[in-house]
ZANU-828926 format. One record per residue: residue number from 1; residue in three letters; x, y, z of N, C-alpha, C, CB in turn. Coordinates in nm, 3 decimals. Glycine has a CB too. Layout:
<rs>
+-----+-----+---------+---------+---------+---------+---------+---------+---------+---------+---------+---------+---------+---------+
!   n ! res !    n_c1 !    n_c2 !    n_c3 !   ca_c1 !   ca_c2 !   ca_c3 !    c_c1 !    c_c2 !    c_c3 !   cb_c1 !   cb_c2 !   cb_c3 !
+-----+-----+---------+---------+---------+---------+---------+---------+---------+---------+---------+---------+---------+---------+
! NUM ! ALA !       X !       Y !       Z !       X !       Y !       Z !       X !       Y !       Z !       X !       Y !       Z !
...
+-----+-----+---------+---------+---------+---------+---------+---------+---------+---------+---------+---------+---------+---------+
</rs>
This chain:
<rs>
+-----+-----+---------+---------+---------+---------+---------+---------+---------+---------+---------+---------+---------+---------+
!   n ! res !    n_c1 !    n_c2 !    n_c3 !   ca_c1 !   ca_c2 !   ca_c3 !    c_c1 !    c_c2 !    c_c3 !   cb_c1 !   cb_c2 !   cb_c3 !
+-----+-----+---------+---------+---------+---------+---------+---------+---------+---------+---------+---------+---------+---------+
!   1 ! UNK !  -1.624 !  24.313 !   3.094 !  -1.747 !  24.373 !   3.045 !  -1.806 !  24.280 !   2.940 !  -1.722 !  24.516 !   2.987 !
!   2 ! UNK !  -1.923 !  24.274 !   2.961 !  -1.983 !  24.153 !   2.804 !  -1.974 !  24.237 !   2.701 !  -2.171 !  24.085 !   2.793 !
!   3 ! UNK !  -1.968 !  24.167 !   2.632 !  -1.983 !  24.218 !   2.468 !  -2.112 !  24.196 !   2.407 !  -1.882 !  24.141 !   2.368 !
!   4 ! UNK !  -2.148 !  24.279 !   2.365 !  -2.323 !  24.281 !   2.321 !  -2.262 !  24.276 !   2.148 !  -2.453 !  24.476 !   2.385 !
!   5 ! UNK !  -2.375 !  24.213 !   2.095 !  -2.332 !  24.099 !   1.948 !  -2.387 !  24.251 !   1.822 !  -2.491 !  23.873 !   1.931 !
!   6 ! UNK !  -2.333 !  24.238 !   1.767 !  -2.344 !  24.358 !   1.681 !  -2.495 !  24.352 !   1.620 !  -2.222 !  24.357 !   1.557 !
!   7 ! UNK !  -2.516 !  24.240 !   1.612 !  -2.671 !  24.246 !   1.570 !  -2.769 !  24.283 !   1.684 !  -2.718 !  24.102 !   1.516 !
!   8 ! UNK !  -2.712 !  24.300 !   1.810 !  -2.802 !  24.350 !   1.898 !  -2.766 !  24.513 !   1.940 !  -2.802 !  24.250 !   2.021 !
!   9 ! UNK !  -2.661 !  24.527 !   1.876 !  -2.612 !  24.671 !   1.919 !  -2.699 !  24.758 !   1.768 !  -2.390 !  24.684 !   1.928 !
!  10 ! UNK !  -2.705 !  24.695 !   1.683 !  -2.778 !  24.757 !   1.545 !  -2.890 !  24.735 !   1.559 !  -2.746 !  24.709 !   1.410 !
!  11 ! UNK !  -2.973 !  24.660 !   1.677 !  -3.163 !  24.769 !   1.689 !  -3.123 !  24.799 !   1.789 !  -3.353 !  24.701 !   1.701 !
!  12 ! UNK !  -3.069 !  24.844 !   1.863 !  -3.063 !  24.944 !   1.950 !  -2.990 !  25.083 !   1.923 !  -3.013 !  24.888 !   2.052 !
!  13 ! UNK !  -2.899 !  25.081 !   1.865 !  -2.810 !  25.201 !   1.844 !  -2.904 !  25.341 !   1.753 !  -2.663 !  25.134 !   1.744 !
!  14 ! UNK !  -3.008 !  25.312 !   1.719 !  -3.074 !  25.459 !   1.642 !  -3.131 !  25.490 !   1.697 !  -3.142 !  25.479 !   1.531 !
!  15 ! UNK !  -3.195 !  25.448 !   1.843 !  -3.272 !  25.495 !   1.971 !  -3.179 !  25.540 !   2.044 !  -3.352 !  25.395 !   2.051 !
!  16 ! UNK !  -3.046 !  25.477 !   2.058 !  -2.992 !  25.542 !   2.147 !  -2.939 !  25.690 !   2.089 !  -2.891 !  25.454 !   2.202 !
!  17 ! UNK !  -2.930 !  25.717 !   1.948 !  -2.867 !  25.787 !   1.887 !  -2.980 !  25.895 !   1.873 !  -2.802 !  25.722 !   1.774 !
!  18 ! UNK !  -3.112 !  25.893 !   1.927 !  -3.212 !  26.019 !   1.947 !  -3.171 !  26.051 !   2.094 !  -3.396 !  25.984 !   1.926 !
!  19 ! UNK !  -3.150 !  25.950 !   2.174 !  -3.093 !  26.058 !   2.336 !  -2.979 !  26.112 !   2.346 !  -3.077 !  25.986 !   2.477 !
!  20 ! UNK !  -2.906 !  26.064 !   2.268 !  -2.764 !  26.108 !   2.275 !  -2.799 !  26.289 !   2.213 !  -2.640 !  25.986 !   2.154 !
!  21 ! UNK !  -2.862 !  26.273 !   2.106 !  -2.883 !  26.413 !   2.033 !  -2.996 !  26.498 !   2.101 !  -2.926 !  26.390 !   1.874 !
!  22 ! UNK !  -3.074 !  26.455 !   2.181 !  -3.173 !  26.507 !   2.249 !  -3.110 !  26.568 !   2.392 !  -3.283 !  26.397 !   2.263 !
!  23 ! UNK !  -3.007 !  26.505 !   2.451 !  -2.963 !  26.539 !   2.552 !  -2.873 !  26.640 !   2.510 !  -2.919 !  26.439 !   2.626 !
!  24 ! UNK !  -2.767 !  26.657 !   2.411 !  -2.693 !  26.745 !   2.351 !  -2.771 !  26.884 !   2.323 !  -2.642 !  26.681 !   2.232 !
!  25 ! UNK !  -2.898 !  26.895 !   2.229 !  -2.959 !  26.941 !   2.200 !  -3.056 !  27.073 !   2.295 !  -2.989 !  26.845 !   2.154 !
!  26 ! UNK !  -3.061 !  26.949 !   2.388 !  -3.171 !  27.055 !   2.486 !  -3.095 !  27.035 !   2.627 !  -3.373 !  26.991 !   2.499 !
!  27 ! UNK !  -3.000 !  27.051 !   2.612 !  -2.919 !  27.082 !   2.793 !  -2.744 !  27.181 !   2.737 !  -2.854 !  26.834 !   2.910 !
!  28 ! UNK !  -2.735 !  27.239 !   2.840 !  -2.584 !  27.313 !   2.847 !  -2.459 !  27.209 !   2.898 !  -2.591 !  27.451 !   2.968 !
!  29 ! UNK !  -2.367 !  27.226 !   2.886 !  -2.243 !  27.138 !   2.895 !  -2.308 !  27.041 !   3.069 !  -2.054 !  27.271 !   2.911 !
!  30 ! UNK !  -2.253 !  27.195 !   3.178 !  -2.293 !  27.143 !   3.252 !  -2.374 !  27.071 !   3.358 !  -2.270 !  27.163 !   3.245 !
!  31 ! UNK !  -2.471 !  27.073 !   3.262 !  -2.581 !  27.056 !   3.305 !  -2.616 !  26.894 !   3.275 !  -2.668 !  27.161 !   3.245 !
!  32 ! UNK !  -2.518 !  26.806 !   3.209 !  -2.484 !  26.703 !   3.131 !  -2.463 !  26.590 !   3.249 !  -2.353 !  26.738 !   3.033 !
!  33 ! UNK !  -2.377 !  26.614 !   3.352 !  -2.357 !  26.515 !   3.463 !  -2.488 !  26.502 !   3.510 !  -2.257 !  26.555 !   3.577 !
!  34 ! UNK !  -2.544 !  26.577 !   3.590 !  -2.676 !  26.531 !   3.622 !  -2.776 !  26.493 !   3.502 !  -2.735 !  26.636 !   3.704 !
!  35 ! UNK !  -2.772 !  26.504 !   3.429 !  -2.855 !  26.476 !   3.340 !  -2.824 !  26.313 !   3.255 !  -2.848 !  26.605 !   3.250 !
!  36 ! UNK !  -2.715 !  26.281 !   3.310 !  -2.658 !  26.170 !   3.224 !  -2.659 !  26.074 !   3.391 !  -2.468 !  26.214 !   3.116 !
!  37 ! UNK !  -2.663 !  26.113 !   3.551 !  -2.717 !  26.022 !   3.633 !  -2.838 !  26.026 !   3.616 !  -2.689 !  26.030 !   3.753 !
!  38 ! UNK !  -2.955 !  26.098 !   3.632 !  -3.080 !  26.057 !   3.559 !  -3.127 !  25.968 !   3.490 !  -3.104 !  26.111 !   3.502 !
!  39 ! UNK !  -3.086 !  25.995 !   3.403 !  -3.079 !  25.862 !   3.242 !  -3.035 !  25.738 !   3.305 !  -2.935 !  25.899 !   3.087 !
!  40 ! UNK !  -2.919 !  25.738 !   3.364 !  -2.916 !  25.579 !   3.443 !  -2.971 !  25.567 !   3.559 !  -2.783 !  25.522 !   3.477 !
!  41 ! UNK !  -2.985 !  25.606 !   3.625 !  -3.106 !  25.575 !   3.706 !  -3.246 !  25.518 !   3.653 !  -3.136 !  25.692 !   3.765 !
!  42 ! UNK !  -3.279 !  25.625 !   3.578 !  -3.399 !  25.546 !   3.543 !  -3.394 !  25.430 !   3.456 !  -3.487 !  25.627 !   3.488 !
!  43 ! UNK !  -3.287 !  25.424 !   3.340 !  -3.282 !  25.302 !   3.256 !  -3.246 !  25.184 !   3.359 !  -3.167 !  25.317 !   3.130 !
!  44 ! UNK !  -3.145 !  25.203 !   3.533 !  -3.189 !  25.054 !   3.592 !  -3.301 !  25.073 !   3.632 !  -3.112 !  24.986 !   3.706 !
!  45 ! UNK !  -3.353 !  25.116 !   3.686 !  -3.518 !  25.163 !   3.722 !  -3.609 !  25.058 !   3.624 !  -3.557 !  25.360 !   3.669 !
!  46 ! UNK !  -3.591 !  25.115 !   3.513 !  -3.703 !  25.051 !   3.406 !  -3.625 !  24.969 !   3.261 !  -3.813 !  25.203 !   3.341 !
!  47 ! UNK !  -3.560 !  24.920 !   3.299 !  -3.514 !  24.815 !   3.262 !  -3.466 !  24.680 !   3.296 !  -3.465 !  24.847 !   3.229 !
!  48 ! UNK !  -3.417 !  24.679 !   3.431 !  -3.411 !  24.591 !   3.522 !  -3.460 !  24.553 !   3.657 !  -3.333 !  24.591 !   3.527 !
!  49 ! UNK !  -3.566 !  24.663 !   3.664 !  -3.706 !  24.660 !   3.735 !  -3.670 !  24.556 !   3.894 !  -3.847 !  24.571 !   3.603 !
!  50 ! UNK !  -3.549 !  24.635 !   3.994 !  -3.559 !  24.498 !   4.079 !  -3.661 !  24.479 !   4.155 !  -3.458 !  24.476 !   4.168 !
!  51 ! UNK !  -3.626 !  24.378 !   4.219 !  -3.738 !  24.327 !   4.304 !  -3.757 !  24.285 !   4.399 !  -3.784 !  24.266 !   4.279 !
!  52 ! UNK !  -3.586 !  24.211 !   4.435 !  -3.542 !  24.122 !   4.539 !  -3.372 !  24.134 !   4.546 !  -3.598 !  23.963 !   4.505 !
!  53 ! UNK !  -3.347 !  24.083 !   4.648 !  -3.178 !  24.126 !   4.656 !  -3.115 !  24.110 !   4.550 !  -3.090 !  24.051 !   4.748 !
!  54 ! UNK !  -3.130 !  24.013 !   4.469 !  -3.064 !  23.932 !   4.412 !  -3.071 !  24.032 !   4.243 !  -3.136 !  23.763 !   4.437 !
!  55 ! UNK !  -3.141 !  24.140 !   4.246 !  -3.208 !  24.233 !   4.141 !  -3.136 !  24.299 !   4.182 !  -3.348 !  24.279 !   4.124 !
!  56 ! UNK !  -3.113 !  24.375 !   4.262 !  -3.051 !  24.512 !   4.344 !  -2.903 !  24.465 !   4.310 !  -3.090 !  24.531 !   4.544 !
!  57 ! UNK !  -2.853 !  24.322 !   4.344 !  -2.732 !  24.296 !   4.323 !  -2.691 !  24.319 !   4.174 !  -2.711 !  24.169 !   4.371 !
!  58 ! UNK !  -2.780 !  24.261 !   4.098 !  -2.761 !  24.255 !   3.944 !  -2.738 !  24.414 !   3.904 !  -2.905 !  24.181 !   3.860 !
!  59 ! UNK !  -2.821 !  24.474 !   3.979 !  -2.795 !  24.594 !   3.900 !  -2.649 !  24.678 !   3.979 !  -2.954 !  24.696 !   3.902 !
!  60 ! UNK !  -2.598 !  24.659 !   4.070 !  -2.529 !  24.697 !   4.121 !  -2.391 !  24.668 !   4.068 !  -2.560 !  24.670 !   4.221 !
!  61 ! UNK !  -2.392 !  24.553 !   4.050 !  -2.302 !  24.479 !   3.940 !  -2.272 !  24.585 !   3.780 !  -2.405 !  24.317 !   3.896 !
!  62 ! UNK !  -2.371 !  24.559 !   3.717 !  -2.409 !  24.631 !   3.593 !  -2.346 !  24.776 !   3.616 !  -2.579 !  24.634 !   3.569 !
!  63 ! UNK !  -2.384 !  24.827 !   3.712 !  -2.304 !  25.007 !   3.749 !  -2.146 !  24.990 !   3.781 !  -2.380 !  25.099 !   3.926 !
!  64 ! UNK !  -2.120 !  24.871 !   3.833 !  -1.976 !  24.867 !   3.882 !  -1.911 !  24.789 !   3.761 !  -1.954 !  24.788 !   4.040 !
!  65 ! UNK !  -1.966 !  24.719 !   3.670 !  -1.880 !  24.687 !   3.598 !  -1.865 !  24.826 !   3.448 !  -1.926 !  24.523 !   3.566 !
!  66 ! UNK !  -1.910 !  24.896 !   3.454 !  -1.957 !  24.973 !   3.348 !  -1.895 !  25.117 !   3.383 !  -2.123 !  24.967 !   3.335 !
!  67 ! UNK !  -1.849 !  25.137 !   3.516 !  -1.776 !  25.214 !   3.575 !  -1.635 !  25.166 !   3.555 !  -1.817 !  25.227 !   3.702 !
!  68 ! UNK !  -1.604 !  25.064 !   3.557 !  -1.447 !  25.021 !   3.601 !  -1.396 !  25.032 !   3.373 !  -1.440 !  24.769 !   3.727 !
!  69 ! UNK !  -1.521 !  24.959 !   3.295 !  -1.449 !  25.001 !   3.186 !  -1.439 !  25.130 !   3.117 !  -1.479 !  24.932 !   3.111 !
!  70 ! UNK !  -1.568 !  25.257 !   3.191 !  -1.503 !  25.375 !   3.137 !  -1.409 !  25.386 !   3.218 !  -1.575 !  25.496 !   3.122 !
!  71 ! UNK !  -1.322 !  25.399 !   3.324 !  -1.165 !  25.384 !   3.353 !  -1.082 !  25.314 !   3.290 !  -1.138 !  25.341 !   3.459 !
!  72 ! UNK !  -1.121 !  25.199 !   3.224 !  -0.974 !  25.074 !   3.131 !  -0.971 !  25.166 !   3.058 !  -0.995 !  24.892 !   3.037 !
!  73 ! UNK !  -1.070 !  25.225 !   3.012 !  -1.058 !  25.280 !   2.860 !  -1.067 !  25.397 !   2.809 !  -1.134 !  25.237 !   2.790 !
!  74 ! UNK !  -1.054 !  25.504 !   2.939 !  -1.091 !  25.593 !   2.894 !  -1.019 !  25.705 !   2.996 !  -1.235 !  25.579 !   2.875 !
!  75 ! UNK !  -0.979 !  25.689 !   3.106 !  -0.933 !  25.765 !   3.240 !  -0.807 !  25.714 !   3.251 !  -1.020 !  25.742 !   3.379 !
!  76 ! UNK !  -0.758 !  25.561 !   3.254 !  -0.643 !  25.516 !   3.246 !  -0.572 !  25.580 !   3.112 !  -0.655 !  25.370 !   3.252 !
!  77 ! UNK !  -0.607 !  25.551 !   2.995 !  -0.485 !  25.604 !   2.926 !  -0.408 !  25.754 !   2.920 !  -0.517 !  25.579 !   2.808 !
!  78 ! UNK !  -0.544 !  25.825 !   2.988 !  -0.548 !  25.991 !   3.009 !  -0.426 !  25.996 !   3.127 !  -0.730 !  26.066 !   3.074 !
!  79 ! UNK !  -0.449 !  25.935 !   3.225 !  -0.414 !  25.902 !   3.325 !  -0.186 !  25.847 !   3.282 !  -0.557 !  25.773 !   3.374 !
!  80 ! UNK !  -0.197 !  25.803 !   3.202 !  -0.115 !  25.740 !   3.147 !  -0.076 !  25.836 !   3.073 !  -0.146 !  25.630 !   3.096 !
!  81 ! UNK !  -0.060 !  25.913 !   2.970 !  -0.034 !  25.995 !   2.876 !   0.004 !  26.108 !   3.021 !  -0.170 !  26.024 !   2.745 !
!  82 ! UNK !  -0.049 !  26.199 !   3.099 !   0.029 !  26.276 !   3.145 !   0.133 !  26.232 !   3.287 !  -0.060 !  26.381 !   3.161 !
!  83 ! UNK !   0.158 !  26.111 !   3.296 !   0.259 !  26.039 !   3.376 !   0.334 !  26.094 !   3.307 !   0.273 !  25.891 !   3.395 !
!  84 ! UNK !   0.364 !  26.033 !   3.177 !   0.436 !  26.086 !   3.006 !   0.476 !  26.238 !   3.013 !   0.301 !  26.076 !   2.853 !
!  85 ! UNK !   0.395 !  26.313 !   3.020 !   0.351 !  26.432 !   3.015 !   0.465 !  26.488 !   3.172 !   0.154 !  26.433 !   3.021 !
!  86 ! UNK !   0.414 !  26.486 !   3.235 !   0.436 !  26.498 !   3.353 !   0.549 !  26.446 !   3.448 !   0.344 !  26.468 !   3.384 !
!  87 ! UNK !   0.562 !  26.357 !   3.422 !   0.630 !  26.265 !   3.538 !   0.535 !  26.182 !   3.620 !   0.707 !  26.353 !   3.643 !
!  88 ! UNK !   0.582 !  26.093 !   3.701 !   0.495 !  26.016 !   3.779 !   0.481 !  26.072 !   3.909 !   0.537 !  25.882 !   3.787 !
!  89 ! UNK !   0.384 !  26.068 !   3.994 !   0.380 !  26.105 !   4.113 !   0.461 !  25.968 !   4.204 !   0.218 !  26.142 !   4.145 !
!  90 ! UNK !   0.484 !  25.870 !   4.200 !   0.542 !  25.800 !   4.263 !   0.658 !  25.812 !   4.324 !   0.541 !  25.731 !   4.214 !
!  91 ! UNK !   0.734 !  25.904 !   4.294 !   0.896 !  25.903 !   4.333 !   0.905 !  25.998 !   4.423 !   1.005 !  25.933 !   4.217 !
!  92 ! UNK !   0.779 !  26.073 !   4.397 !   0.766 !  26.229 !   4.534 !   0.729 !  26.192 !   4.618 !   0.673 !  26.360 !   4.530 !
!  93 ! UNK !   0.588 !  26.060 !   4.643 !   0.595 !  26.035 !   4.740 !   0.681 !  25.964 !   4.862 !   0.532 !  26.015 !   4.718 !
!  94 ! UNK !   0.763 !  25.877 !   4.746 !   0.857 !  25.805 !   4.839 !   0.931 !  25.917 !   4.886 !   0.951 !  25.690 !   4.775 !
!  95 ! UNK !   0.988 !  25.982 !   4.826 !   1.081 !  26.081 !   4.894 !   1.065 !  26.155 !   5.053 !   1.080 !  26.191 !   4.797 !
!  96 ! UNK !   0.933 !  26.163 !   5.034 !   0.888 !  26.180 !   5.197 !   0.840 !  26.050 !   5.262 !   0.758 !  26.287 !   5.214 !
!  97 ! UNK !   0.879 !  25.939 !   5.243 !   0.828 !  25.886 !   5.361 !   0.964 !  25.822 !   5.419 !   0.698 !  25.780 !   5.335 !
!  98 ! UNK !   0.987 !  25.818 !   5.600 !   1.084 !  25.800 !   5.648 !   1.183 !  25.682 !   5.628 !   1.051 !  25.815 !   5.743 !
+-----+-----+---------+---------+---------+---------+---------+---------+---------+---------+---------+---------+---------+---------+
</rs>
């Protein structure tokens, strides 16, 4: 995932910090998933405005890499903690296979 430079995350972060509270504000829990594909949709929509394959790719990219780190960082350790929790599913499956 790139790392965006703190001086670029500090003019952006108090705009982002009115949708974050605007979406909280004026929607119910679940009503939050769709409302949070929306928001990306339109921010690649109108922010990376494609045009040509090579746009479509970029942004396709941008969704798949941005997907895979809320999993490093956020589903994996969850994911990890009730292995812990739990046990692993790995040993049940072997058990059934011939």
């Amino acid at each position: 995932m790139p790392y965006v430079t703190q001086e670029t995350r500090d003019k952006i972060e108090p705009e982002y910090c009115k949708l974050v509270e605007a979406v909280y504000q004026r929607t119910e829990y679940n009503d939050r998933a769709g409302i949070l594909t929306w928001l990306l949709y339109r921010l690649l929509l109108d922010v990376l405005t494609p045009r040509k394959y090579r746009d479509y790719a970029l942004v396709l990219g941008c969704v798949d890499s941005a997907s895979k780190e809320f999993y490093r960082r956020r589903i994996a350790p969850y994911e990890d903690k009730k292995i812990h929790e739990n046990g692993d599913v790995d040993p049940l499956i072997a058990d059934y296979i011939p």
